[in-house]
Each structure stands twice: as structure tokens, then as C-alpha cells.
C-alpha positions as CSV (number, residue, x, y, z in Angstrom):
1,X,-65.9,-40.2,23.4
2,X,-69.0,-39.0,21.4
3,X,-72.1,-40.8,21.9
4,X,-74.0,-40.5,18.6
5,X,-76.4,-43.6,20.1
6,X,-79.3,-41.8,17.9
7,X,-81.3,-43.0,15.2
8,X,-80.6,-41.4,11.9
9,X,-82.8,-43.1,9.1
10,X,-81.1,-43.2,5.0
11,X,-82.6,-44.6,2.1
12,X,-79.7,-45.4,-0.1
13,X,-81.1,-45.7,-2.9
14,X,-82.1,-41.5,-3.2
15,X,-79.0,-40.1,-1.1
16,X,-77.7,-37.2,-2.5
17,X,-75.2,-33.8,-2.3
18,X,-78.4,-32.0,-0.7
19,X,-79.1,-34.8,2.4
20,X,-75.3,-35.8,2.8
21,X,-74.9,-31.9,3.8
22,X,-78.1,-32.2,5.5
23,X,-76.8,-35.2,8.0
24,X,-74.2,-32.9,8.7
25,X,-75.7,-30.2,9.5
26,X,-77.6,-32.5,12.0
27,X,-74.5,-34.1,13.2
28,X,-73.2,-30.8,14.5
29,X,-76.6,-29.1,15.7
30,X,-77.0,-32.9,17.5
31,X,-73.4,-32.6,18.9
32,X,-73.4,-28.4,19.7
33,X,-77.1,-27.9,20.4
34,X,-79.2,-30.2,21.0
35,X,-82.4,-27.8,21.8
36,X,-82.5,-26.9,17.9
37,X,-83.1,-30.5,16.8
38,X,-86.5,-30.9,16.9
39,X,-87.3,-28.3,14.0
40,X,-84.2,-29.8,12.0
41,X,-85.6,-32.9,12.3
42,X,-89.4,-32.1,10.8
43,X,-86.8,-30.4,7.8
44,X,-85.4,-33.6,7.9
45,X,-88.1,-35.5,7.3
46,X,-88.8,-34.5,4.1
47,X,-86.0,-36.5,2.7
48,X,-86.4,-39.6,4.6
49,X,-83.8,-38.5,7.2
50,X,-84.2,-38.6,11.1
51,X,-81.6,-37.9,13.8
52,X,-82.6,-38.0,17.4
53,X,-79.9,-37.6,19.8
54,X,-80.4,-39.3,23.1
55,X,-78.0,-37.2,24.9
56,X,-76.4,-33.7,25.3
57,X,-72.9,-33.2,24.5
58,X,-70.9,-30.0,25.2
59,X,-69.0,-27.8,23.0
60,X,-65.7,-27.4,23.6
61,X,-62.0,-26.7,22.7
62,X,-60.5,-30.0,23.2
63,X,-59.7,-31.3,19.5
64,X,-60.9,-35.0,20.4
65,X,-64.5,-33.7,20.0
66,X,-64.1,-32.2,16.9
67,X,-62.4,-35.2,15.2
68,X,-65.3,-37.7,16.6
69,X,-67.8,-35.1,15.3
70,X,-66.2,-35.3,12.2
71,X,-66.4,-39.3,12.6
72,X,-70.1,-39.5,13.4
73,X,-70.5,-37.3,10.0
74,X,-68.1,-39.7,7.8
75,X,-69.6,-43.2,9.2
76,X,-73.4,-42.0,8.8
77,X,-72.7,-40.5,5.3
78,X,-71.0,-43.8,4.5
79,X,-73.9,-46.1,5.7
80,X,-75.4,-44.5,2.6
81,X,-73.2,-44.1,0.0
82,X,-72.6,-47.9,0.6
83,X,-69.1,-47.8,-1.5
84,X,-65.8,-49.9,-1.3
85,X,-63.5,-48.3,1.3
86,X,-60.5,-46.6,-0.3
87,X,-57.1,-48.9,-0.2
88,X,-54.4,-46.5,-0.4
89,X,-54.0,-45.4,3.1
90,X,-50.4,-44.8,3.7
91,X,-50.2,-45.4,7.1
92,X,-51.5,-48.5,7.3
93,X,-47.8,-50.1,6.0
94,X,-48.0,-53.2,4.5
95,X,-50.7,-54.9,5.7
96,X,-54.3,-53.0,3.6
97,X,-57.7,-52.6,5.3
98,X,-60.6,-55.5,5.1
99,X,-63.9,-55.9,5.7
100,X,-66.2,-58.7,7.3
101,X,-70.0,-58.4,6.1
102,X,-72.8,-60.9,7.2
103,X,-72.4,-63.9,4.7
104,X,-69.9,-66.2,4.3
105,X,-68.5,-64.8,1.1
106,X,-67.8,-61.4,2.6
107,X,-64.4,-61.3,3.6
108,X,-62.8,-59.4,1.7
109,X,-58.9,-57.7,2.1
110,X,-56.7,-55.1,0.0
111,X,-57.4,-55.1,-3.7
112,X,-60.6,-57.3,-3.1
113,X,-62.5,-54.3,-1.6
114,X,-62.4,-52.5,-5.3
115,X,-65.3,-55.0,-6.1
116,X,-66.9,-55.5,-3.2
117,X,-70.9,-55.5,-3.1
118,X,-72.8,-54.3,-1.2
119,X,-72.4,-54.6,2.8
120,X,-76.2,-54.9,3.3
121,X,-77.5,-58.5,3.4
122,X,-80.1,-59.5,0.6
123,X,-80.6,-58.2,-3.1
124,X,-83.9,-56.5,-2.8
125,X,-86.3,-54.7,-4.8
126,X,-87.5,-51.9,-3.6
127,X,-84.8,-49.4,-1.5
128,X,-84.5,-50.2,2.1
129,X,-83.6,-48.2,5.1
130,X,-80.9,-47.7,7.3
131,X,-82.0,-47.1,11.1
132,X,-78.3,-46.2,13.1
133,X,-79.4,-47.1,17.1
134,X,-76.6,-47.0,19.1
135,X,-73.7,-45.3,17.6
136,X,-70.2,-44.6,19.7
137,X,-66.8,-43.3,18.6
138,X,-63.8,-42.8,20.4
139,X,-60.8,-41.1,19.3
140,X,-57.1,-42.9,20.4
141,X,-55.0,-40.7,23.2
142,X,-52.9,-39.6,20.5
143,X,-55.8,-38.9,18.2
144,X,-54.3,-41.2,15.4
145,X,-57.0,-43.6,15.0
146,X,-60.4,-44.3,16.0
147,X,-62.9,-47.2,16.6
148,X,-66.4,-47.1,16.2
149,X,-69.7,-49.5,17.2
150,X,-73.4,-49.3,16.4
151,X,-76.2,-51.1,16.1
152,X,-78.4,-50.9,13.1
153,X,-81.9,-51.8,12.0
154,X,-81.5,-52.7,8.4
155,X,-85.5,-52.0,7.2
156,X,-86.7,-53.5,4.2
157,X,-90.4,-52.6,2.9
158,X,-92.5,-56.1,2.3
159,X,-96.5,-56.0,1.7
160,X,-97.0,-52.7,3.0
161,X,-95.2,-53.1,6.1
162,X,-91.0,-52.9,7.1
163,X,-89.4,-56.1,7.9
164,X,-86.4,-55.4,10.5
165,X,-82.9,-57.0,10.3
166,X,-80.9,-56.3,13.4
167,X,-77.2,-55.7,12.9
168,X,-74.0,-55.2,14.6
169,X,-71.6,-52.8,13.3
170,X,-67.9,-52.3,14.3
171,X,-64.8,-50.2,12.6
172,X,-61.7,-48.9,13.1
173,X,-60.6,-45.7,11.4
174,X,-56.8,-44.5,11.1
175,X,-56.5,-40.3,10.9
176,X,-54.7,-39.9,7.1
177,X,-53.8,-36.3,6.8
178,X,-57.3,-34.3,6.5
179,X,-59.2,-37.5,6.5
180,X,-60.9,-40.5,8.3
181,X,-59.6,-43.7,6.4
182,X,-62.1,-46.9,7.3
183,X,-59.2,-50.0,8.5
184,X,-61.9,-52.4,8.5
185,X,-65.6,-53.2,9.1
186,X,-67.0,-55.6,10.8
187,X,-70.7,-56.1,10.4
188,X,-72.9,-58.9,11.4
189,X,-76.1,-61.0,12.6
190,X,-76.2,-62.4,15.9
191,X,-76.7,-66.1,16.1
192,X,-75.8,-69.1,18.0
193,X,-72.6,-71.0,15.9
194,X,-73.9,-74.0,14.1
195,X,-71.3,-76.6,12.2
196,X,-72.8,-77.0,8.7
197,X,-72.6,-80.9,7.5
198,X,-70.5,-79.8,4.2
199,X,-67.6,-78.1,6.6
200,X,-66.4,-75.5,7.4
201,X,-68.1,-72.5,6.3
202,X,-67.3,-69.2,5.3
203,X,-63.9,-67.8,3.5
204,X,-60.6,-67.0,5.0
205,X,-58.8,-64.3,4.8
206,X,-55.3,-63.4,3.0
207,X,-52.5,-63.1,6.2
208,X,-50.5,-60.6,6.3
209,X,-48.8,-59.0,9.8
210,X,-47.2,-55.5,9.6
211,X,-44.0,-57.1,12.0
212,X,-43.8,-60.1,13.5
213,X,-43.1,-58.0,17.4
214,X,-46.1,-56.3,16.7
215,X,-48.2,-59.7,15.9
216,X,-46.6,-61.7,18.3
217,X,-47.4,-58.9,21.3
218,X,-50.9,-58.6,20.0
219,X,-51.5,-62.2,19.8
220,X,-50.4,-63.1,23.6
221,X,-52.9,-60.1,24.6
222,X,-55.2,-62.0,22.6
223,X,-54.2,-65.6,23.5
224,X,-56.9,-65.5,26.5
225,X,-59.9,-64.5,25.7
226,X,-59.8,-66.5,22.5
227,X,-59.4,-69.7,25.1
228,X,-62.5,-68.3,27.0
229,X,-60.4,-66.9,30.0
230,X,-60.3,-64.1,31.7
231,X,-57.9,-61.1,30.6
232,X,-56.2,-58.3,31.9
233,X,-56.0,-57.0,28.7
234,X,-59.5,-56.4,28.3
235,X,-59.6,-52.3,28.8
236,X,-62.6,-51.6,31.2
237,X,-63.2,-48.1,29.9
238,X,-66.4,-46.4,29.6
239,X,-66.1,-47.4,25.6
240,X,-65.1,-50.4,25.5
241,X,-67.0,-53.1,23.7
242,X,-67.0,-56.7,23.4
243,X,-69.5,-58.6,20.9
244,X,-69.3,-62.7,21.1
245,X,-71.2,-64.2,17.9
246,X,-75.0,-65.0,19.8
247,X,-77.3,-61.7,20.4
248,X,-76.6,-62.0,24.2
249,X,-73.0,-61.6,23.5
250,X,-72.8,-58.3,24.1
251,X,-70.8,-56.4,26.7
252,X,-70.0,-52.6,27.2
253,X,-67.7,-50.8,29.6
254,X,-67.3,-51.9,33.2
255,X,-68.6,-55.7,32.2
256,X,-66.2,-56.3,29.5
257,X,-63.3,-57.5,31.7
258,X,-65.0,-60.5,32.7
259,X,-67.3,-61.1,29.6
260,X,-67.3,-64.5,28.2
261,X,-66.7,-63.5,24.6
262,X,-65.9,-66.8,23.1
263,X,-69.0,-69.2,23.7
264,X,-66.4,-71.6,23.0
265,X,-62.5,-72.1,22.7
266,X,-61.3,-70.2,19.4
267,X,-58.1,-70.9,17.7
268,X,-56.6,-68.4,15.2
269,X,-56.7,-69.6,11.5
270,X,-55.9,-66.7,9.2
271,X,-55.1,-63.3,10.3
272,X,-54.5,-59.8,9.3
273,X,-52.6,-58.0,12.5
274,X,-51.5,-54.2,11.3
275,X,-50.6,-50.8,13.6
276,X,-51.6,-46.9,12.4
277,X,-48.5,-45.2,12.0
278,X,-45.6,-45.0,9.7
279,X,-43.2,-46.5,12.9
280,X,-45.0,-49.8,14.0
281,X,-42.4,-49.2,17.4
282,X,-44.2,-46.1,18.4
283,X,-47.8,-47.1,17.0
284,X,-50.4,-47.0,19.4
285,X,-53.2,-48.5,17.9
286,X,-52.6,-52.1,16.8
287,X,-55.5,-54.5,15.2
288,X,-56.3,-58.2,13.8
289,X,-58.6,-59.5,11.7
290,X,-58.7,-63.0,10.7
291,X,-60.9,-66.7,11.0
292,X,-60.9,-68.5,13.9
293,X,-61.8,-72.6,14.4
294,X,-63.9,-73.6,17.2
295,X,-66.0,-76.5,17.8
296,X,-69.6,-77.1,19.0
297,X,-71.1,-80.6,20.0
298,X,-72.4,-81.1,16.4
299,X,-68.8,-80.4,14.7
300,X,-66.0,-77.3,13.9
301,X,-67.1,-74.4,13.4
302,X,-65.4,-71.1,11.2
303,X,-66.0,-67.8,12.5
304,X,-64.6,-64.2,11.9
305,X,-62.6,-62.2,14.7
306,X,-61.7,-58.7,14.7
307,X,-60.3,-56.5,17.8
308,X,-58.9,-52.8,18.3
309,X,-56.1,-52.7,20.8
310,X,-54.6,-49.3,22.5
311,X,-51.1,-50.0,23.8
312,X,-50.6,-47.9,27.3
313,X,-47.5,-48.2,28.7
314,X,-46.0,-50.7,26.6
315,X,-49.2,-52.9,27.1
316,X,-51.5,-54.1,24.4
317,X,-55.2,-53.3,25.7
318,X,-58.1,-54.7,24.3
319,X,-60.2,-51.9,23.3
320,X,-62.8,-53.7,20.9
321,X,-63.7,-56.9,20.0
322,X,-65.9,-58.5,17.3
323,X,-66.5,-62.1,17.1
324,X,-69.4,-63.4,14.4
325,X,-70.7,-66.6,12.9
326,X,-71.6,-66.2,9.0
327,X,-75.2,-66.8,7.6
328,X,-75.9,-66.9,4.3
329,X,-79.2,-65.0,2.4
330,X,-81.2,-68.0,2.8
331,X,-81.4,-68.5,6.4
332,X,-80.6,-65.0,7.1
333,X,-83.8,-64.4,5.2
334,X,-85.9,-67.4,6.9
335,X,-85.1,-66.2,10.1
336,X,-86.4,-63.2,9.2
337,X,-90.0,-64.1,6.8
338,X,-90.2,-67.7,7.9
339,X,-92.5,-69.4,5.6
340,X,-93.4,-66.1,4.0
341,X,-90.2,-66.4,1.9
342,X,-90.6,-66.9,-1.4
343,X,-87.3,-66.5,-3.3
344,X,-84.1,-64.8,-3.7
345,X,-82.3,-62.0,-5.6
346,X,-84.8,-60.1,-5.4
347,X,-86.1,-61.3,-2.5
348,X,-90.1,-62.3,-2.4
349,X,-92.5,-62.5,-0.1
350,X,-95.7,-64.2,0.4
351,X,-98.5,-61.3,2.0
352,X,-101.0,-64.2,2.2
């Protein structure tokens, strides 16, 4: 596993050929030498890009490293370009990639992602910043797929100062030939469920399930830690991550096998459940994505669910999970500015 936990700052808005080899080149000097960085990063600043690893990593041989390298590039390059994923990944099967974003409108599957907008919150006015903080990626055993998690500072420049929107990032990637394909993404703001008096909120998704074995296997690993039990599927590997929908759901490695991911009992609604690899028998890298119901005190609840699992010795392991609770621009942005908001799309802000 690479640890790219770093923070590697983009502005969208003036990325180009010149700064996307420029990441790269600091990908690899952050991965294969970590002395050179600091001269690579006063280069860097010139075109409002910053990496600062936190960590040495060794060069070596084994081919794992080089793919996450190659990882670390691809998702940091994408944070930039901001574009719809590409849906013809072969061996994905039948059942397309998706992708969760922060408001209750993005869900989006298969064809859908051709128009998709934008997967940063709020239509803004002048170009914002992308601040990575804690990116991981691990490669599968058999180096067919790969899952990734970060947090991110989404910065956005009001009266003369930068605003921060804390995010949560996850993805799965499946190895297609030469390439890093995206599955899904996963992106969200932590906050505590609330029911909203009009129902349930928040789209659901198309179903589709590659086989019924493979879905049905995947949903008994599942089947406990959506009822807020205990698991022996949850892997207790140095990368493993579980993220529940409130900022303080968040667990990594060793803690994961006994985190309370659901703050409440979750039942599946609609779901996505696929494998990477043309023979879902032999596949071993499964995943779902889907809605799930749950209810608070004030009423039911619609939330978004997405997990990697590794099978090892014909065992489904929980390798990554993602549960979220969608807000809309409006309170994303009051939570943010308070009374200092002002409007929407663009957004505006008071700097009385």
C-alpha cells in the first residue's frame, strides 16, 4: 500500500498538459525520493501546485508499487480534470460504474455519468482549490483492482480569504489493460442523518447485480454491519477503512473490526453489486453500491452505501466501506457561511 497522505493543491479551473506532467513528476520524486521534494515543490509553486509527502516510501521491484504509483498519478490528475468517468470498461460485465457526489441529485450509474456535473459541491465564481490530505491506495493480491480513500479540503476564495469544505473521498479502480478504470466514487460531507419533513431524500440508484451468487455472498458479508453488528468480515488490515455518515465515523485499520459504522440499523433499498474480471467465479474483487433506509427518532431516513470487498479463501472481506447522508447546496453552504450566505449559483457572500 502507498500512502500518498500529502497535500497536493489544484486549481481546476487553469490545469493543464504542462502541471498534469508536473504532478507526476512529483508523484514519483514523492514516491522514489523524497529528499528532492523540497526544490520541486518551490517549482511547483509557481502553478498553484503543492505536494508534501508525509512519509518515505522505498523503491523497489515488486510491481504492486508501481501500479499504486501509477494510481496516486491518475486520481490526483483526475481531481482536476473534474470529467465523467469513462463507461466502457470491459471488465466490469454487466453491471457499469457509478458515482455518489455530496447532494441528493448525485447518483448517477452507466450512461448517466456522460452528463454528469461537476463532483465538487456549489457553482461558484471564482476557481477554487483542491487540497488532497490524506490519500491511500492499495492494490488487490492479484493486482486486478484497486481501492482508494482521501480526505480533501475543497477551498473556495470569499472576501479575500478561503472558505474550507471538508470532504471524504472513496473509489474503487479495476486494472483494464494499460489503464486504471474509476468503478465508482464515492464523495461526501460528514453529517449527522436528519429525516426531512417532505420524505425521503435523495435519488436511488438503477439495480443491477452482475450474478445473483456473487450478490447474494456479498450481501450476507454485508448483512451485519448494515444491522449495526459486529462482523467477521470486516478485514482488519493496515488499509482498511470504514466511514459511517457523521465526521466521527471514521475508522482505519486495526479499529475497523469493531467500528459502529451504521449509527443506526440500515436496510438495503437499491443496489448495484458487480466483480472485476471477465469470470465473476474466479473474481476477487467484488463491490455494491446502492441506498439504504434507516430511521432516526424524527422519521426514515435515505442514505448512500458503498463497500470494496476482497474475497480470500472463498470469503468475502470487507475491505472498504462508505456510508453518507446527502445535503443539498443550501445547507451544505449554511453550514459553511452561516448568515454570511447570500445566494446561490454563483454562490455570494456577505464580507460585512
Amino acid at each position: 500500500m502507498i500512502a500518498g497522505s500529502c497535500a497536493i493543491v489544484i486549481n481546476p479551473k487553469i490545469w493543464n498538459a504542462d502541471m498534469r506532467r508536473g504532478v507526476s513528476t512529483l508523484v514519483s520524486l514523492a514516491l522514489l525520493a523524497p529528499a528532492a521534494i523540497g526544490l520541486s515543490c518551490t517549482r511547483a509553486k509557481k502553478h498553484s501546485t503543492l505536494f508534501l509527502p508525509d512519509q518515505e516510501v522505498i523503491a523497489t521491484s515488486d510491481p504492486r508499487v508501481a501500479l499504486e504509483q501509477e494510481l496516486l498519478s491518475d486520481v490526483l490528475e483526475n481531481y482536476a480534470h473534474d470529467e465523467p468517468p469513462d463507461t466502457q470498461i470491459p471488465v466490469l460485465g454487466t453491471v457499469s460504474n457509478a458515482r455518489i457526489g455530496v447532494g441528493p441529485g448525485d447518483l448517477l450509474a452507466g450512461d448517466e455519468l456522460a452528463r454528469a456535473p461537476s463532483r465538487w459541491p456549489l457553482v461558484l465564481e471564482a476557481p477554487a482549490t483542491v487540497v488532497s490530505k490524506l490519500l491511500r491506495v492499495h492494490v488487490s493480491a492479484d493486482l486486478t483492482a484497486a481501492w482508494v480513500s482521501d480526505e480533501v479540503s475543497w477551498r473556495v476564495p470569499v472576501c479575500g480569504r478561503i472558505a474550507v469544505v471538508p470532504l471524504r473521498i472513496t473509489a474503487l479502480y479495476a486494472r483494464d489493460g494499460e489503464r486504471w478504470a474509476n468503478v465508482f466514487e464515492h464523495m461526501s460531507y460528514g453529517h449527522e442523518p436528519v429525516a426531512s419533513a417532505t420524505g425521503l431524500r435523495g435519488l436511488t440508484l438503477r439495480p443491477a447485480v452482475v450474478s445473483r451468487s456473487v450478490a447474494d455472498a456479498i450481501s450476507r458479508a454485508l448483512a451485519p454491519v448494515l444491522s449495526g453488528r459486529q462482523s467477521a468480515a470486516l478485514a482488519n488490515d493496515a488499509d482498511a477503512v470504514a466511514l459511517g455518515p457523521r465526521w466521527q465515523d471514521e475508522f482505519r485499520s486495526g479499529s475497523v473490526g469493531t467500528a459502529p459504522i451504521a449509527p443506526m440499523p440500515l436496510v438495503a433499498e437499491d443496489r448495484r453489486v458487480g466483480a472485476i474480471g471477465r469470470d465473476t467465479a474466479t473474481a476477487s474483487v467484488g463491490y455494491w453500491v446502492g441506498t439504504l433506509i434507516g430511521e432516526t427518532t424524527a422519521g426514515k431516513v435515505r442514505l448512500r452505501g458503498s463497500f470494496v470487498l476482497e474475497r480470500r479463501n472463498d470469503t468475502w472481506m470487507i475491505m472498504q466501506s462508505h456510508i453518507s447522508s446527502p445535503v443539498d447546496d443550501e445547507e451544505l453552504a449554511q453550514r459553511i457561511f452561516g448568515t454570511a450566505l447570500q445566494g446561490l449559483n454563483p454562490l455570494r457572500i456577505s464580507c460585512q
